[in-house]
N, C-alpha and C positions, 0 to 999 in steps of 0.2 A: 149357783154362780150369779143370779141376777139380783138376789137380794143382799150380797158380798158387793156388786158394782152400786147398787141402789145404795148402799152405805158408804161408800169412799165418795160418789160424786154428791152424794147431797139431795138426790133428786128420784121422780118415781119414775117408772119406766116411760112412761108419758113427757119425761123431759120437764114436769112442774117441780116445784121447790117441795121439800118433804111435809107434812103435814106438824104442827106442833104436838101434839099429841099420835104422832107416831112412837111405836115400841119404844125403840132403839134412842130416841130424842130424848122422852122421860128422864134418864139415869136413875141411879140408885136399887131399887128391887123392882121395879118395872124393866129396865134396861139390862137387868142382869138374870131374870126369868125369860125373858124374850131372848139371849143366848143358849141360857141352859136349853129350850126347848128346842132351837133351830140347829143347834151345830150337832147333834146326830143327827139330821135328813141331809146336812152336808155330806157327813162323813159315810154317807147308807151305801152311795155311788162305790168309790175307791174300798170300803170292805166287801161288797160284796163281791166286787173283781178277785180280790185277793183270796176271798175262798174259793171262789170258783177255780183260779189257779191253782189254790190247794190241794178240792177235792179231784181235779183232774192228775195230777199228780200219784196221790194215793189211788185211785184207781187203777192208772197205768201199769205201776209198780206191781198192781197183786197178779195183773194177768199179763 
C-alpha cells in the first residue's frame, strides 16, 4: 500500500518530492520491470487470504 500511495502523491514517505531517477519516474523498460516485479508482493497479501479460506473450506468438508 505505501509504495501505491508513494506513486499517486508524488512523494517518498518522508513527505520529499520523488527522486529523478526513481523506478517508477524512468518510463519505458525501467518503469515497466519495476511493475512487473512489485505487483506480485502486492497481490502476496489478498491470495494468500483467499487460499487460506480455501484450504479451510476443504478441510471442513472432509471431516
Amino acid at each position: 500500500m505505501l509504495s501505491f500511495a508513494t506513486q499517486v502523491m508524488g512523494t517518498t514517505v518522508r513527505g520529499d518530492a520523488l527522486p529523478a531517477d526513481f523506478p517508477s519516474e524512468g518510463g519505458g523498460w525501467e518503469a515497466a520491470s519495476f511493475y512487473v516485479c512489485y505487483t506480485p508482493l502486492v497481490l502476496w497479501g489478498p491470495l494468500l487470504a483467499v487460499l487460506a479460506v480455501a484450504y479451510g473450506k476443504r478441510r471442513r468438508a472432509r471431516g
